[in-house]
C-alpha positions in Angstrom: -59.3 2.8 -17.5 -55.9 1.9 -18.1 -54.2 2.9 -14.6 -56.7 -0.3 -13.5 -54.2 -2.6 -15.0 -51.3 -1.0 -14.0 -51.5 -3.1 -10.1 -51.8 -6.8 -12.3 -49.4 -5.7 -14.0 -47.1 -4.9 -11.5 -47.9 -8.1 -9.8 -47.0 -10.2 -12.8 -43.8 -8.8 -12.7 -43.0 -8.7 -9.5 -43.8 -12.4 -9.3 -41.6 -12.8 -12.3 -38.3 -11.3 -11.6 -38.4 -13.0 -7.6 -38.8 -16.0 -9.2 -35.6 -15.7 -11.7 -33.3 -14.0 -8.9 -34.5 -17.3 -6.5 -33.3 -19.8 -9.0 -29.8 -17.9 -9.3 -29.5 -17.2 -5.7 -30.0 -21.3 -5.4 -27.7 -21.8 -7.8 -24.4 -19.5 -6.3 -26.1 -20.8 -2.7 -25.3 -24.6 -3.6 -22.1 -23.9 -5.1 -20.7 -22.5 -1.7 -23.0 -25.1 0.6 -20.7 -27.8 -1.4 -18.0 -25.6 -0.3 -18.7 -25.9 3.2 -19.6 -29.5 2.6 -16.2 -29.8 1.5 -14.2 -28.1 4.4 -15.9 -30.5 7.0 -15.8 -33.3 5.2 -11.8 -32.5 4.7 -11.7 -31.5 8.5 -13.2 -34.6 9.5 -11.1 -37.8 6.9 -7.7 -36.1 8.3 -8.7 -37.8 11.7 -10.3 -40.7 10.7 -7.4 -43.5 10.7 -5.8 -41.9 13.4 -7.4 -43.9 16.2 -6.4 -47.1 14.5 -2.9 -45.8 14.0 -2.5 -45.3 17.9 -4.4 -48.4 18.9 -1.5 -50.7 17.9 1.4 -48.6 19.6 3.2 -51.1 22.3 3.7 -48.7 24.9 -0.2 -48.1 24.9 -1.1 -52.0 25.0 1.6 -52.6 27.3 -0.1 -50.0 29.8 -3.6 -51.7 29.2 -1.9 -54.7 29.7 -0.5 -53.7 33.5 -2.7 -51.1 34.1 -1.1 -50.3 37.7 2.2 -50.0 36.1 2.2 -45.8 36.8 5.5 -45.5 34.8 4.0 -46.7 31.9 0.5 -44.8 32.7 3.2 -41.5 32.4 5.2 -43.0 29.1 1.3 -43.5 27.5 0.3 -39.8 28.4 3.3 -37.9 27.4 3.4 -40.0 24.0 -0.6 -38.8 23.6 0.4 -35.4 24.6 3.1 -35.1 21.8 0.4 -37.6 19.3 -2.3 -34.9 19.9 0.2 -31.3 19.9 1.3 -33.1 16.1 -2.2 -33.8 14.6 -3.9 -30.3 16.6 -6.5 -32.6 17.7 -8.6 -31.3 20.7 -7.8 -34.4 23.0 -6.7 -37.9 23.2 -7.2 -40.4 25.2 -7.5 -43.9 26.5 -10.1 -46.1 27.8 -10.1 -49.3 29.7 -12.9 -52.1 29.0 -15.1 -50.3 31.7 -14.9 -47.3 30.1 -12.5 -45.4 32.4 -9.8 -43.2 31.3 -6.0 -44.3 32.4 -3.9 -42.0 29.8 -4.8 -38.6 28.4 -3.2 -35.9 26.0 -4.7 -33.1 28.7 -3.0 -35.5 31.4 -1.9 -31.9 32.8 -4.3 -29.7 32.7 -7.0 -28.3 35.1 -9.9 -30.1 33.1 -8.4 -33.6 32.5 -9.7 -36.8 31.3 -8.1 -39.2 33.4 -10.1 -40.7 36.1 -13.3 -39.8 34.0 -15.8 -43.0 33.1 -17.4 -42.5 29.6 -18.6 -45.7 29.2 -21.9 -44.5 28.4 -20.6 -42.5 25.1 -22.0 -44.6 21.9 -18.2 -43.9 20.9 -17.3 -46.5 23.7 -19.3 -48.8 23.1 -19.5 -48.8 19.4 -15.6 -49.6 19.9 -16.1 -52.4 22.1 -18.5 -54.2 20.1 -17.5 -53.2 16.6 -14.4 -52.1 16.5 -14.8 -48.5 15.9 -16.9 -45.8 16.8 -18.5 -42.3 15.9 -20.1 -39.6 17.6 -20.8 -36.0 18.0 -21.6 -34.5 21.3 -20.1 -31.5 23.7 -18.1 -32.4 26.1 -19.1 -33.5 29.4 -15.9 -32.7 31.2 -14.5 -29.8 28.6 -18.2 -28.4 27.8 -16.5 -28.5 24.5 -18.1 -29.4 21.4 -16.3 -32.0 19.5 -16.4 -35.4 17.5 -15.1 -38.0 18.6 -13.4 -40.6 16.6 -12.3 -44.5 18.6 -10.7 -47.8 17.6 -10.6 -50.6 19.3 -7.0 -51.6 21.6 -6.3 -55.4 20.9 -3.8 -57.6 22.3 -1.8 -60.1 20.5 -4.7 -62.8 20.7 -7.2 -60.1 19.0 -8.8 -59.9 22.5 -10.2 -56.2 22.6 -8.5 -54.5 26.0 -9.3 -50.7 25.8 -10.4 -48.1 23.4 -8.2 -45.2 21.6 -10.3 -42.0 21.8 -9.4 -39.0 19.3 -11.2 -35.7 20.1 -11.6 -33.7 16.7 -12.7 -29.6 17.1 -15.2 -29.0 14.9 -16.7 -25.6 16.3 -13.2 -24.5 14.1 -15.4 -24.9 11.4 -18.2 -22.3 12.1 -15.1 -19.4 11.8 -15.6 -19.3 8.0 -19.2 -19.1 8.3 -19.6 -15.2 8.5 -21.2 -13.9 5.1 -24.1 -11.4 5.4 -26.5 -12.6 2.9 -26.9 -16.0 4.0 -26.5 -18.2 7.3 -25.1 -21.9 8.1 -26.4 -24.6 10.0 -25.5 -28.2 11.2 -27.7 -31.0 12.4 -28.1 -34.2 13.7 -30.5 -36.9 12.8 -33.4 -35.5 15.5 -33.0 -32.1 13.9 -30.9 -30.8 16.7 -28.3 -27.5 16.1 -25.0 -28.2 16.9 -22.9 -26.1 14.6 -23.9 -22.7 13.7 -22.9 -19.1 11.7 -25.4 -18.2 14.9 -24.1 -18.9 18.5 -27.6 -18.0 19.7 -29.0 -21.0 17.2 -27.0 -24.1 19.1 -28.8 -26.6 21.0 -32.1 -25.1 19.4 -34.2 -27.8 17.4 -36.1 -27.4 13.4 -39.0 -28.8 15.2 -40.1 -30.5 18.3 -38.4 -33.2 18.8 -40.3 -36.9 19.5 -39.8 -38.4 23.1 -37.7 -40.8 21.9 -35.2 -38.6 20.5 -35.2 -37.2 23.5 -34.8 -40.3 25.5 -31.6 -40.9 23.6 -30.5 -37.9 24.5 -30.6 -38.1 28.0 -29.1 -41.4 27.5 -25.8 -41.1 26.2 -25.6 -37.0 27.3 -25.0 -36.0 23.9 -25.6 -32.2 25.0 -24.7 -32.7 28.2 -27.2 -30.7 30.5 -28.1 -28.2 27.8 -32.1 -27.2 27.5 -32.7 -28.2 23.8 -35.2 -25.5 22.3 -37.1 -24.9 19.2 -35.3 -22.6 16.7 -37.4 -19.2 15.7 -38.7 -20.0 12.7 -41.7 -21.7 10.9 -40.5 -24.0 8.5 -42.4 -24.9 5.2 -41.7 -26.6 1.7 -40.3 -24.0 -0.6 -41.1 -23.7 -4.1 -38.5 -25.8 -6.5 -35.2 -25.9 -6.8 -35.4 -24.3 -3.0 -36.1 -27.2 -0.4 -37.5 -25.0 2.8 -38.9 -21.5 4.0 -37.8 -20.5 6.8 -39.8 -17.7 8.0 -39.2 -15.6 11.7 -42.0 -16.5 14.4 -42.7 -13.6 15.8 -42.9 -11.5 12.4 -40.0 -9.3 12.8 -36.7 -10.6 11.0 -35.7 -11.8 7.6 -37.3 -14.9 6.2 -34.4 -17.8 4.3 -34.6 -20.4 1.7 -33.1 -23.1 2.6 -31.5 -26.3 1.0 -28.9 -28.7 2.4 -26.6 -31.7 1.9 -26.0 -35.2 4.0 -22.5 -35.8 5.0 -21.1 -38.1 7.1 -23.0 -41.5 6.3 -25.8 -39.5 6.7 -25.7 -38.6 10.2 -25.6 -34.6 9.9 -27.4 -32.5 7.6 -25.7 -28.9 6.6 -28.2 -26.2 5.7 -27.5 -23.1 4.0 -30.5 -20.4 4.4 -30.1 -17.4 1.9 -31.7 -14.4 2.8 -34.0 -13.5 1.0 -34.8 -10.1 1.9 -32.0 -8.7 -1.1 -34.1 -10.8 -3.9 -37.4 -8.9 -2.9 -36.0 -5.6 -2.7 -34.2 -6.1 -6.5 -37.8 -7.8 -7.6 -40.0 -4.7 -5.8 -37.5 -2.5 -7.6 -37.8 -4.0 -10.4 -41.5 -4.1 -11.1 -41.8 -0.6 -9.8 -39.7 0.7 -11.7 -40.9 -0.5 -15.1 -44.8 0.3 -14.0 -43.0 4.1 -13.7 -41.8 3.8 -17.5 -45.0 2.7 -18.4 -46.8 5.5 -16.7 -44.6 7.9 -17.8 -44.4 6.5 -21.4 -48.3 6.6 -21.4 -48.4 10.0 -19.6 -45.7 11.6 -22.2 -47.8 10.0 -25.2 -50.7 11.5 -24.4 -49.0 15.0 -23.5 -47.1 14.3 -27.0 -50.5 14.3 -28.8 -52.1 17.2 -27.0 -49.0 19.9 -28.1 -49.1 18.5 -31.5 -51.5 20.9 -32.3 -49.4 23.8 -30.9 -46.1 22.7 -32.4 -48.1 22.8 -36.0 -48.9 26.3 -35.2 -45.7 27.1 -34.2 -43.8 25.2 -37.4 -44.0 28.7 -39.6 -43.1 30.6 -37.0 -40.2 28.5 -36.6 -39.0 28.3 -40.3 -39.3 32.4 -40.3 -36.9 31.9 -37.8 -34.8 29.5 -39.1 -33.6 31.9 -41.6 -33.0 34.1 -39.0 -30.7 31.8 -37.4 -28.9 30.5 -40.4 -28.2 34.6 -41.1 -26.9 35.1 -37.6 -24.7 31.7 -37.7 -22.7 33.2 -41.1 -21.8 36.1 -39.4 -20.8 34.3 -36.0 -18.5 32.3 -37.8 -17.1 35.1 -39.8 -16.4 36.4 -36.6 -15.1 33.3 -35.0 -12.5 33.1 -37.9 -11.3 36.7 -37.4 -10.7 36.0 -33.9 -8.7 32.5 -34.7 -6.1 34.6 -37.1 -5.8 37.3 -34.2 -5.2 34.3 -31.9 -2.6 32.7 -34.1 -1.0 36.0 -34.7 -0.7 36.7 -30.9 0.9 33.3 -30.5 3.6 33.4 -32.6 4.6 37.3 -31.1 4.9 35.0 -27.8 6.5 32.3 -29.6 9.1 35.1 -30.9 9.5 37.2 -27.4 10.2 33.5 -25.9 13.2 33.2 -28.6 14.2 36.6 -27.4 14.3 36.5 -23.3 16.3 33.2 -24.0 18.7 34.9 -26.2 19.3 37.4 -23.6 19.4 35.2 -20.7 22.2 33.3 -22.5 24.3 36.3 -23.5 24.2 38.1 -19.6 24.8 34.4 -18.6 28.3 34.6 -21.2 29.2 37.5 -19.7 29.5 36.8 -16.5 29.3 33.1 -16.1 33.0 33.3 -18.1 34.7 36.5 -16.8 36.1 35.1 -14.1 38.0 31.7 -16.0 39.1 34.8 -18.6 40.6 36.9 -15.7 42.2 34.1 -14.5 43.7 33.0 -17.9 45.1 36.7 -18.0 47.1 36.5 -14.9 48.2 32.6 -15.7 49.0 33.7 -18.9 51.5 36.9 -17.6 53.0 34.8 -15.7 53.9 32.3 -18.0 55.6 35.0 -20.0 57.6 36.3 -17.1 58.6 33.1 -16.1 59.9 32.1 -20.0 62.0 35.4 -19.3 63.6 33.7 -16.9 64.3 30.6 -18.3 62.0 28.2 -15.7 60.5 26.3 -18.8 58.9 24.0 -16.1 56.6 26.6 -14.0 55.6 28.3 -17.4 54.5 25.0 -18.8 52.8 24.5 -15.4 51.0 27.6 -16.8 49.9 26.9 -20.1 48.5 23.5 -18.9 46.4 25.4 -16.2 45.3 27.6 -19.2 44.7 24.8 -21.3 42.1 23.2 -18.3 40.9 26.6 -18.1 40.0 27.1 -21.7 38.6 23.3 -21.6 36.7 24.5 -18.4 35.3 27.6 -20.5 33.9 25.5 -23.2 32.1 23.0 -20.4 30.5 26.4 -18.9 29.1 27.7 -22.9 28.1 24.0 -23.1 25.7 24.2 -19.8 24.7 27.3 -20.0 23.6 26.9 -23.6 21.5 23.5 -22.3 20.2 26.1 -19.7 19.1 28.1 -22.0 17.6 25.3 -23.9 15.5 24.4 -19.9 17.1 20.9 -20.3 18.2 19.4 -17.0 22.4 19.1 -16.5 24.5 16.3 -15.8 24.9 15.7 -11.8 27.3 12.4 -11.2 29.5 11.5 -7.9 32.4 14.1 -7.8 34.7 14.5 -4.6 34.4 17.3 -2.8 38.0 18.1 -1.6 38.8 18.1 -5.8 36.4 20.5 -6.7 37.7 23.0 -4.0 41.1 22.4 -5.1 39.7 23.8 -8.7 38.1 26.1 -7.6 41.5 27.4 -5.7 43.2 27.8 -9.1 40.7 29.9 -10.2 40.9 32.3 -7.1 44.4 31.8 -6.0 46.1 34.7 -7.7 43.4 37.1 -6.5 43.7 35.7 -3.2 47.4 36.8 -3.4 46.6 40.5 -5.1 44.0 41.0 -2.4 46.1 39.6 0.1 43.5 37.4 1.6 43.6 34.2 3.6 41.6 31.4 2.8 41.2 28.3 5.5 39.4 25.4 4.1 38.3 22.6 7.0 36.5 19.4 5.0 36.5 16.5 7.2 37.7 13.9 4.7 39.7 13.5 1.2 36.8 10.6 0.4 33.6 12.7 0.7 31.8 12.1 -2.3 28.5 14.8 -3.7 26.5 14.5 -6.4 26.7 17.6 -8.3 27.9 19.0 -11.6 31.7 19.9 -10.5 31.8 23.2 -13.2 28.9 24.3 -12.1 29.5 24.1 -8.3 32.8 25.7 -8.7 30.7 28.4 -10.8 29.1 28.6 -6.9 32.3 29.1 -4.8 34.0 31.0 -7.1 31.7 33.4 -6.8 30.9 33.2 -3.1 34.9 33.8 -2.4 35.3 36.5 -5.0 32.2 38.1 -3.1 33.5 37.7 0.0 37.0 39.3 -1.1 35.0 42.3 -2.5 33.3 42.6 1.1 36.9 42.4 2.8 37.7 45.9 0.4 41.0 46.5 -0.8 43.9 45.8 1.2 45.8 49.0 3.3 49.3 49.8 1.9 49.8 50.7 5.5 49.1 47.6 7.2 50.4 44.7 5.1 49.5 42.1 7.8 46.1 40.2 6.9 45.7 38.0 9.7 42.1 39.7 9.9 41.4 39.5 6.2 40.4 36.0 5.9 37.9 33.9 5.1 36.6 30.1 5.9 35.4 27.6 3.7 34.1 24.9 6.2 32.2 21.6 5.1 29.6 19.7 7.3 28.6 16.6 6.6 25.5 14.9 8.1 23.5 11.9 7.0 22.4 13.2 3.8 23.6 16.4 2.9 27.5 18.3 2.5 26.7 21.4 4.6 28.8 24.5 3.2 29.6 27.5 4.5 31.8 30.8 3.5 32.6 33.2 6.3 34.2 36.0 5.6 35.4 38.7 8.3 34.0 42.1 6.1 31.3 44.3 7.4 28.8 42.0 7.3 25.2 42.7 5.1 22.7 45.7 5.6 19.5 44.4 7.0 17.7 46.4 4.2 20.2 44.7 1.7 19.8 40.7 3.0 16.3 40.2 1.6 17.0 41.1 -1.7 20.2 39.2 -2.6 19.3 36.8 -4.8 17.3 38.5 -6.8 18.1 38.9 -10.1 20.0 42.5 -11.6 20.3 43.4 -7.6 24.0 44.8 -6.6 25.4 47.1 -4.2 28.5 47.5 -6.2 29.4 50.6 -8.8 28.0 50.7 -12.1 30.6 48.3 -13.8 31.7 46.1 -11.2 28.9 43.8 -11.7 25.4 42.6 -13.0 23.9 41.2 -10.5 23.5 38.0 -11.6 26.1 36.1 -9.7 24.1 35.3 -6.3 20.8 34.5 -8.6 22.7 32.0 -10.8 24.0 30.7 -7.8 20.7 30.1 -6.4 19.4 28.3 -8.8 22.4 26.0 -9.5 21.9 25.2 -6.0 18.5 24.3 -6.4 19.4 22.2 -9.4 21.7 19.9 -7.1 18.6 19.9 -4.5 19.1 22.4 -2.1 19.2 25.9 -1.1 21.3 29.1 -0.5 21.1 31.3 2.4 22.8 34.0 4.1 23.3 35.9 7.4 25.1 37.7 9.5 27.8 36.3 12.2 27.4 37.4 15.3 31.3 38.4 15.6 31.3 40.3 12.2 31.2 39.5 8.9 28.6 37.5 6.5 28.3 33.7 6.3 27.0 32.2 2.9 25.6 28.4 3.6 24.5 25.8 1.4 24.0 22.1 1.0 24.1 19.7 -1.4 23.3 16.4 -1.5 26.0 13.2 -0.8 25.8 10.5 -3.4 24.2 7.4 -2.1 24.6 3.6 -3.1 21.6 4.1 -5.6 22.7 7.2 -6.8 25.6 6.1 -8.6 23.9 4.0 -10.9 21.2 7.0 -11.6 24.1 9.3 -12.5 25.9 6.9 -14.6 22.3 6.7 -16.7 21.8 10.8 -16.8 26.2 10.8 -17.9 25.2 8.5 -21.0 21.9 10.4 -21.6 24.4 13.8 -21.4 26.6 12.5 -24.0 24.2 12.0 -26.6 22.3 15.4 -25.9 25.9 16.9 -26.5 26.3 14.9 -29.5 
């Protein structure tokens, strides 16, 4: 018997939550139909005084004055011209006593008003007899809707002489008016559509209009020539706050509530009609969708009482196997807490082989990372000796500085590779190119001379500036050159000349990058060799001549700066090693002068 209610109830409902959503839809709908009251009402006062304003310009009553005077005629139509460009009015113009134009902003244009007679416009003739004049209409000549706004022209004895016409756009109006959920309408005091969010609603009436209104019409042409209709709808009191129903004749679109305001002394009436289609879906949803809860609700109830029996059956059954359940949950969590120490044990073996690899990354790093600066120390430092045997103080002190710097240089390279080790990023800042090159020569100057090899360096400027680490990219080339030297084998005793032992370090610079490349004239690379260069622990050379390392490291230093390291083949012989690294731009400088102070206190 219950389900019996269920359609009054939804009804009541229903009727309920339409009637709520109507009163707050009319309550957001006025707010933005005084917003649209606003905007013509602010379209309309900027053009209100202007009629006056131009009515007592000399040049204007001067042409009135002598009419067949057609240098003045030109003086009064240029000045409306530029009076009409200022104020983006849609025309201006000027009117005799008899109603006929002499002067007019569109003076020179296809459509113009000169010539034209208008004096059966209520704007004219308002004028004439009071002194000003208002009227709404679309343009007989333009077929342009506009208002149109006049003042009376009087001479120095007050006598009136012409009439100033200002033509105001008010269709601009109507390009605000596209919101889906509600529609905009103007009218006049028959009732007659003449600004619309609707083109196909102009010109189309609320109701039928009475014969007089009519007659008026055809009087002063208001719509010029235009059939005056009857707009689709039937149109009935609404229920308060609303003030109309608009509802589609035939059947088949949305129905509207309407209300509106009067602007313009009363003259137009603006409507706003809210569809209303979005409150009756919410209210439909609404209602049906509470009668569902109840259902369901009265459904579930009844279903709740009907397994009570069977869940009182089941309640032993249930405690049995509660203890059951409270037997197998010890034993799960015995098990779970095994598991956790195996876990935790596992982790810290990790945590310990981590420690490990990074020990022995940093020692093979040592190892090779500073036997080249300790060769080189060696031979500065035999020298020095040789030259103290021979008394030139000067060169040996040349010497020990360059060991000094070298040593220095040493200490910078445990420094990185320890913050290597450590996977903390290192310090990149503007360094000139051409000076790191000339470090890296000290370092592989006397092998160059033992291995009688000759290096040609071709940089395109002293001034090229890259953002790198300089010890680290001298790590790079130092070991690119002593590679290539190791390609070039050891010199013959029998042929002292080495103009074919060489080897080219060329720089390219294009608009981002320092292109660099180290030819060397050697044998060149086995094709089953090239692909595995710069993997780590993989060498060509006898077992102690090297680790394998050196391309690897390079690699990634590379990498570090932003770029990559390749190698191939030259066509003419021998292997060329290329890399690039990036210039320093105008923001970079201030980036690496931030990552040099963040360096200093990570060293600290």
């Amino acid at each position: 018997m219950w389900f019996l209610l269920l359609p009054i109830l939804f009804y009541g409902l229903y009727a309920g939550m339409r009637g709520w959503l109507s009163t707050n839809l009319h309550a957001s709908s006025s707010q933005t139909l005084t917003l649209y009251v606003a905007g013509l009402e602010e379209l309309l006062s900027k053009y209100r005084v202007l009629p006056e304003i131009y009515a007592q310009h000399p040049t204007v009553r001067a042409m009135l004055e002598q009419p067949d005077d057609t240098d003045l005629r030109q003086r009064v139509n240029l000045l409306l011209q530029r009076y009409n460009t200022m104020s983006q009015a849609a025309d201006t113009y000027v009117l005799d006593t008899n109603g006929l134009t002499l002067a007019a902003s569109n003076w020179d244009q296809d459509v113009t008003f000169v010539g034209r007679n208008f004096n059966y416009r209520p704007y004219f003739l308002e004028a004439m007899s009071t002194g000003r004049g208002r009227f709404f209409a679309l343009g007989t000549t333009s077929f342009q809707r506009g208002y149109y706004m006049s003042s009376a022209i009087t001479n120095k004895k007050g006598a009136t002489i012409g009439v100033m016409v200002v033509k105001v756009d008010v269709a601009a109006a109507e390009t605000g008016w596209n919101a889906p959920d509600h529609e905009v309408i103007v009218t006049d005091r028959a009732g007659i559509v003449f600004l619309a969010s609707r083109p196909t609603w102009l010109y189309n009436a609320l109701g039928d209009p009475s014969s007089e209104a009519l007659a008026e019409l055809g009087q002063n042409r208001r719509y010029a020539d235009k059939q005056i209709g009857r707009l689709p709808f039937e149109i009935s009191t609404a229920a308060p706050p609303w003030q109309a129903t608009f509802s589609p004749v035939p059947h088949d679109g949305p129905s509207y509530l309407a209300a509106h305001q009067d602007i313009n002394d009363g003259e137009w009436q603006v409507w706003i009609l809210a569809n209303t289609s979005p409150i009756l879906n919410t209210a439909l949803a609404y209602a049906g969708t509470i009668i569902l809860v109840i259902t369901f609700g009265v459904v579930a109830f009844v279903s709740l009482i009907e397994r009570r029996r069977g869940l009182l059956r089941a309640l032993s059954v249930q405690q049995r196997a509660r203890q059951v359940l409270e037997n197998s949950s010890q034993e799960l969590e015995r098990q779970v807490e095994m598991r956790t120490a195996d876990l935790k044990r596992t982790q810290n073996e990790l945590v310990q082989a981590g420690k490990m690899a990074a020990l022995g990354q940093m020692s093979v790093g040592i190892n090779h990372e500073l036997n080249q600066p300790l060769t080189a120390i060696r031979s500065y430092a035999s020298n020095a000796g040789k030259l103290l045997d021979y008394g030139r103080l000067e060169e040996a002190r040349e010497n020990m500085s360059l060991i000094s710097i070298l040593s220095e240089r040493m200490g910078d390279i445990i420094l990185r590779l320890k913050i290597f080790a450590r996977e903390s990023s290192d310090e990149r800042t503007p360094q000139i190119l051409q000076t790191v090159i000339n470090d890296t020569m000290r370092i592989v100057e006397p092998r160059l001379k033992k291995d009688r090899v000759k290096l040609n360096i071709d940089v395109p400027g002293p001034d090229i500036r890259v953002l790198v680490n300089n010890v680290r990219l001298e790590q790079v080339l130092v070991n690119l050159i002593n590679n290539a030297i190791d390609a070039l084998g050891p010199p013959d005793s029998n042929n002292p000349s080495s103009h074919q032992r060489r080897i080219d370090l060329i720089a390219i610079i294009d608009a981002k990058d320092a292109i660099v490349q180290v030819r060397d004239t050697g044998p060149g690379i086995p094709d089953d060799v090239i692909s595995h260069l710069f993997e780590p622990f993989f060498t060509t050379k006898d077992v102690g001549l090297g680790l394998g390392l050196g391309l690897s490291i390079s690699y990634g230093i590379i990498q570090e700066f932003g770029g990559e390291l390749s190698a191939h083949n030259l066509p003419e012989g021998g292997a060329e090693f290329t890399f690039n690294i990036p210039l320093v731009q105008d923001e970079d400088a201030s980036i690496a002068r931030s990552n040099h102070d963040s360096a200093k206190q990570e060293t600290a």
